[in-house]
Each structure stands twice: as C-alpha cells, then as structure tokens.
C-alpha positions, -999 to +999 in steps of 0.1 A: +576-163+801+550-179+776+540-209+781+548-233+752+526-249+730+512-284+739+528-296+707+561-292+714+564-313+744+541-342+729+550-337+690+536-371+685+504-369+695+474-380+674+441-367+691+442-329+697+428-319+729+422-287+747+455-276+775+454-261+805+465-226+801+465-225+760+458-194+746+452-204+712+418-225+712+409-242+676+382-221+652+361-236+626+371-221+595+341-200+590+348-181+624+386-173+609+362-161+574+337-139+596+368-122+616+391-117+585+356-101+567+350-074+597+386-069+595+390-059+559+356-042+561+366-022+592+399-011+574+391-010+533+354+005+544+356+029+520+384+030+493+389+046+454+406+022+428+419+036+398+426+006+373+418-011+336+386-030+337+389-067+325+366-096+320+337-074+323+302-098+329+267-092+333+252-117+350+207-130+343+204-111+377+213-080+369+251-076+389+285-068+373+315-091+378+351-073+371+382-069+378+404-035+382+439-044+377+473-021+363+509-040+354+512-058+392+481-068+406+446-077+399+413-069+422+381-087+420+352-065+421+313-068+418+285-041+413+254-050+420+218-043+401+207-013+415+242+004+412+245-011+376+214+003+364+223+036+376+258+037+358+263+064+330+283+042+305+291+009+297+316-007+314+339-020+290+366-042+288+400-021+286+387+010+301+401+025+327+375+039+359+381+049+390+356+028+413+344+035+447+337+010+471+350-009+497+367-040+501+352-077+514+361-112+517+341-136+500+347-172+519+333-192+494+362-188+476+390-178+504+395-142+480+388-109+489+371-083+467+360-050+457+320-042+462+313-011+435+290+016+448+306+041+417+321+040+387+338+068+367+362+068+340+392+080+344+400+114+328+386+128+296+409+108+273+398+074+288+362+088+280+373+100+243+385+061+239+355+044+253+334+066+229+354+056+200+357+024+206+315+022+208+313+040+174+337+013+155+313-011+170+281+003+160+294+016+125+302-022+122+269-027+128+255-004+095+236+016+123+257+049+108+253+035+074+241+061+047+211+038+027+190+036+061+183+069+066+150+082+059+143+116+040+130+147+056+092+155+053+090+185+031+065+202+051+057+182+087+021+186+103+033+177+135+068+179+150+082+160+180+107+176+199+126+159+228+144+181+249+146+194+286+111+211+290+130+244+305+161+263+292+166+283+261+167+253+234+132+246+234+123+284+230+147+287+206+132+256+183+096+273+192+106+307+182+124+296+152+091+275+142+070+298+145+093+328+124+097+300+091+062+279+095+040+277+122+037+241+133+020+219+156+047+207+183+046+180+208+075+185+232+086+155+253+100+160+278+133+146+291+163+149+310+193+156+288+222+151+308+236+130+341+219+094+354+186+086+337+188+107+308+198+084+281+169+062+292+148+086+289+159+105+256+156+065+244+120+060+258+110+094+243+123+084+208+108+051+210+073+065+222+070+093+193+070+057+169+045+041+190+017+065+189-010+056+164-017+068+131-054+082+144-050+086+177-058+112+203-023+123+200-014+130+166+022+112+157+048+135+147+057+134+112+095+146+118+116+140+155+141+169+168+164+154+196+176+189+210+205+201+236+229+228+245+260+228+244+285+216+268+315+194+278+320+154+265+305+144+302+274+167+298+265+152+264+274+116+271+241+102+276+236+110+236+267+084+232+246+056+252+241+031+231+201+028+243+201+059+226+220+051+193+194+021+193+165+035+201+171+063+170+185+038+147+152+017+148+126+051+153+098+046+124+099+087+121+128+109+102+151+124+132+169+153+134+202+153+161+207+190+175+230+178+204+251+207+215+270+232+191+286+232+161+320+215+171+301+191+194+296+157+178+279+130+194+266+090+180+232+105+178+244+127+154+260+098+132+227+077+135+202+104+134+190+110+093+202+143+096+228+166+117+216+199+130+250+220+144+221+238+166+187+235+178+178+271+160+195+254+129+176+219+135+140+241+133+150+258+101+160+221+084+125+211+095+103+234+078+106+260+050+101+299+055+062+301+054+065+335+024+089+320+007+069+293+001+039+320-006+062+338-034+069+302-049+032+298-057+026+330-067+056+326-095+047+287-100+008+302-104+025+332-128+042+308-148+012+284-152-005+313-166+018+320-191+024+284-199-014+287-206-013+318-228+019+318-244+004+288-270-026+306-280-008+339-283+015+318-309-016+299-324-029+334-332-001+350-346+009+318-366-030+324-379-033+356-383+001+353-403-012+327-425-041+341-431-024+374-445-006+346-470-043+330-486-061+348-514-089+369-513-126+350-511-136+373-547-108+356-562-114+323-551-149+324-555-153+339-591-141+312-616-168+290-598-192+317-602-184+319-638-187+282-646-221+279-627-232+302-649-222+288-678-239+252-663-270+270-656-276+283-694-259+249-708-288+233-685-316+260-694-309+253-733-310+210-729-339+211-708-360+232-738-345+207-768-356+177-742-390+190-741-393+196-778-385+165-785-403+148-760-434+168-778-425+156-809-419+116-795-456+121-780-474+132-812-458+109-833-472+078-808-506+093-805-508+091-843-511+057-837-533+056-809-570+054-825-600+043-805-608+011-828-572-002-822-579+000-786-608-021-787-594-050-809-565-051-786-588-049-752-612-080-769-578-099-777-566-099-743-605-104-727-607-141-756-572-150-734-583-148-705-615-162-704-597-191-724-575-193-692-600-195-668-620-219-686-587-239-686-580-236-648-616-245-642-612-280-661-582-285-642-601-285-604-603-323-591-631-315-571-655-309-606-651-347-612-672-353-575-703-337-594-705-368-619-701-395-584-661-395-575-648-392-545-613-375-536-593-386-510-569-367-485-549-374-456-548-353-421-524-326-435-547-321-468-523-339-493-546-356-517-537-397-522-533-414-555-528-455-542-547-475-516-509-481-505-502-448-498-537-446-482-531-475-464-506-465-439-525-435-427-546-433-395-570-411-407-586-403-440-612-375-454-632-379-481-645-352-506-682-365-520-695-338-543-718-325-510-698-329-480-672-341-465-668-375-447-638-386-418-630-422-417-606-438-393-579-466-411-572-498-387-537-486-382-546-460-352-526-471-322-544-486-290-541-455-272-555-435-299-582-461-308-595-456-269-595-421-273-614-428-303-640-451-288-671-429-280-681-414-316-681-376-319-696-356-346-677-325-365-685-302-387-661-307-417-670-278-445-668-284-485-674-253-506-708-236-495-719-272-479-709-297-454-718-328-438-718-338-402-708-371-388-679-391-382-670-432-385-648-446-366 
C-alpha cells in the first residue's frame, strides 16, 4: 500500500519539510522546464506540420517568428538565420507550407514550439496564390508599370546574358547571335533554379549595371535573363522578389526569356521586354546582319536617285524651255540694224561738227593779229606792276628805313598800344637792321631766375640780323 502523502495527515502545516519515505521531493521550476523540454524533444524530434502561416516576423537578427495554425489550434514556430536565408520564397502571411522541424519548450514563456529546419508550400495551388498575391503587390508598386521601361538598343555592341553556363539555352542564344549579327557576349553565369538562384540571377543583373562605362570589361548595352522551360517550382526563383527588384532598378534594357511560350514569370512583367524563348530573346536583340546589308544598298540606291532625279528634271524642264525661246539671228538682228543706223547717224554729226568747228576757228583767228596781242600783253604788264608797287607801299617794315621801329609779341603778332604791349612778358623789336628782344617787368619770379644770366641769340631780319639780348 502507498504510503500517503505528509499533507494529508498534517493538512495545516505551514513550513514544508522533507518525510521519511516521500516519493515525491520538491523541484525548482526550471528542473520541471528542463525535463518537460527533453521530453517533447525526445518525442516531437522530428515532425511535418502542414498549416496557414500567420503573424509572419523577421526579427534585426535575422530569425523568423510564426505561427502554423488550421480552424482548432495554433503552433508557435521559429526559423532561425541560416535556415531563413536558405528559404526559396517568402513566407507570407496566409500561405499555407508544410514545415519540418521538431517541437521544444521554451520556459521563458511556459509554451512549447515549433523550431523550422524546412519550409515548403503546400501543393501547387498554394504556390499559384503566393505568386499572385506578390504580383498585386508589386504591380501596386508601378514596378510592372508600362512608362518605366526602357527601349531596346537598335543594334547592341555588347550583350549580357545571364543564364546557367551549361545546357542548350546559352547555345541556343550564341547560335542564334551569331546566324542574325555577330555580337560580343558576356555570359554570367548563374544558377537558374533551386536555393541560391534568385540571389544570384539578382547579383548578376545588378553587376551588368555596375560595370563602368570604360572599363576593362566593356558594359553590355542590352541584358538577356535566359532559362528553359519547366514546372512553376523550377522557375520560381524568377518570381523572388530580389529578382523583380533587382531588374526593375537595372540601368541597362532587359530582355526576360524564362522558360517557354505558355510560361510566365514576374521577370517577364518587369523586364522591358518578354522573349517566349531564349532563341526568340536573341532574334529581338539584334537584326539579321544582310538584311540590314540590303537596307543600305536600297537606302544608298535611293539616295542616288534622290540625287539624280532633280537634275534629270532641271534638264528636261531646260532643254524644254529652251526649244520655246527664239532663235539668236532673230533676236540679234533688229539691234544689228539700229547700230547701224547709229553708226552712220554718228559718222555724218561728227563731219558737220568738224566743219563747223573749222569754220568757228577761222572766223576767231580773223581777229587774232599780232599788234592786238601786244597792246593787250602791255595792258596787263601796266596792272601788274601798278600792283606790286601798291603791295610794296603797303609793307610796315619800309617805314624802319626812315628810323621806326615795329613791335611784335612772342607769337609774331605785331602791337598797336603800349597797353596791349604792356601785358606781355616778352617783346621783339624790328629796327631797320636787326632785330632786338626785350624782356617787359611782368615775367614771373620763376621765369625772371631763369632769365638772370644774359644769353645772346641770333634773331634774323631780312638779309641782316643783330645779336644780343636785354633782359
């Protein structure tokens, strides 16, 4: 028989203390914690949950909080960094996954929960839903908006493929390159399907935009993103939204070739154009090499007959007009006629003019005798010598022969009044054999120093001069 517990014979006791025999010794509540932990863990060690996800969080660290729950119940569940990082979508709220795990206690909150090693949604339609869902978001966004796409370069220089560097889509692209246009091609290579290939189709995308203008690598002027086809699970890293990103905000036009022609993915909504193939994605980048050839040829064939066609047209429109004008004989012979009758009309005024010009002569030399001359040559000498004789009277400088003197100032004007001969600082005077240079009192002290050692100078008059100076 068991024995009873202590309490039931002493239920009033205050202290607890341990009984002889008792089974049952107190735990802290951390020892109950540690044993319930090892026993979920031992029994939920591995387990597969298939529920809705709800209150989805990404914590600063890097881990996942969740919860899986259906119409009864709700389970906790976390995913840490590492497992996160390696997920192949993103875990939404409303989705419904099938996680694999196992099961732990956490006893800082007495609740048990779900530690996340996988995640998978659950069934293609959950899949189908998550991927809609992400589009309305995006296309809310403008990311699939038609005024952000870029135009296609005519003719690239260099194009950037990103692809899987084995398998028949990049020798398809090549091959199809190098039938239309041969082109320079950089070919990125990238993982196009399961973990790690939507970051690196992003990364690719985003490195094509980085590369210099000038650089040792030349930057593609157009970028293909290339796959096969395949089911909604083999393309889903070209729904990631690091993808959709990373093309939305590429510098350089992109082409999406992801899968085939039924196969649509959000690349191909936010790429600037839609290939349905890779083949068909090479012949949208570049144009067929001789068809381009035969364009110049008939651009160059038109040119030339855009050239010649006006002066073919000038010269008929000439040679047509010039059949319409009258002959040169024609034109020519009325003015032929009228210069002759000039040239006679001419000959016949030029021989009166010199008859009477004859006749004007002899009838002036008539009066031209050799006596007449003379009395008319005498005339005009008796006038002129009465002029000179006049002009002669008229010089003031034939009074200085009978004593008078003339007097001048510095500039040579001659000066009538001892007032106007006052105010000067310098006066000449014309004696009838020389000239003599006086200074007034009204020279300046300056000038009257300058002045104060006598100088002699030469001052001509006529044929003679005198030398010598007052001051």
């Amino acid at each position: 028989m068991t024995q009873p517990f202590p309490e039931a014979e002493e239920p009033g006791r205050l202290v607890a203390k341990d009984v002889a025999g008792d089974n049952a010794a107190a735990q802290s509540v951390s020892e109950i914690s540690a044993m319930l932990k090892r026993t979920v863990e031992d029994r939920f060690g591995f387990v597969r949950v298939r529920g809705e996800l709800s209150g989805v969080k990404r914590a600063a660290s890097g881990h996942v909080y969740l919860a899986l729950k259906d119409e009864n119940a709700r389970l906790d569940g976390v995913m840490w960094r590492g497992t996160a990082q390696r997920l192949g979508f993103q875990p939404e709220d409303g989705l419904e996954v099938v996680a694999t795990g196992k099961l732990t206690t956490y006893p800082g909150r007495s609740n048990y929960q779900m530690v996340i090693d996988q995640m998978e949604v659950a069934g293609e339609g959950a899949l189908l839903a998550l991927l809609a869902k992400t589009k309305d978001r995006l296309d809310a966004e403008g990311l699939f908006a038609a005024a952000r796409k870029q135009a296609l370069p005519y003719l690239p220089n260099v194009i950037g493929v990103v692809t899987s560097p084995t398998g028949a889509v990049i020798r398809d692209i090549l091959h199809r390159l190098a039938d239309r246009f041969a082109s320079h091609v950089l070919v990125w290579p990238v993982l196009v399907q399961g973990q790690g290939a939507a970051a690196q189709v992003a990364a690719a995308v985003r490195g094509f935009s980085a590369l210099p203008h000038q650089g040792v690598i030349p930057r593609p002027d157009l970028v293909i993103i290339a796959r096969g086809g395949g089911s909604i699970e083999d393309l889903w890293a070209f729904n990631e939204e690091a993808v959709v990103r990373a093309i939305a905000e590429s510098q350089i036009p992109v082409i999406s070739a992801v899968g085939h022609e039924t196969d649509t993915t959000l690349a191909d909504f936010v790429a600037d154009r839609r290939a349905p193939t890779p083949t068909a994605a090479a012949e949208m980048a570049v144009p067929v090499r001789e068809d381009l050839i035969e364009q110049l040829a008939e651009l160059a064939l038109r040119k030339r007959r855009a050239v010649i066609r006006p002066l073919q047209l000038g010269r008929e429109r000439l040679a047509a007009r010039a059949d319409r004008l009258p002959r040169l004989a024609s034109l020519l012979s009325p003015q032929a006629q009228k210069i002759d009758d000039l040239s006679e009309r001419l000959r016949r005024s030029l021989a009166d003019r010199t008859q009477l010009s004859r006749s004007d002569l002899h009838r002036v030399g008539a009066h031209l005798s050799l006596p007449l001359l003379a009395a008319r040559l005498d005339r005009a000498r008796d006038r002129l010598d009465a002029a000179t004789r006049f002009l002669y009277s008229l010089d003031p400088d034939r009074v200085l022969q009978r004593g008078y003197v003339r007097v001048t100032a510095q500039d040579g004007r001659t000066l009538m009044t001892r007032d106007v001969a006052a105010v000067e600082e310098a006066l000449s005077l014309h004696f009838r054999d020389g000239v003599l240079a006086v200074m007034t009192g009204n020279a300046s002290p300056a000038t009257t120093a300058a002045r104060s050692t006598p100088r002699t100078k030469a001052l001509p008059h006529n044929s003679s001069s005198l030398q010598g100076k007052l001051l």
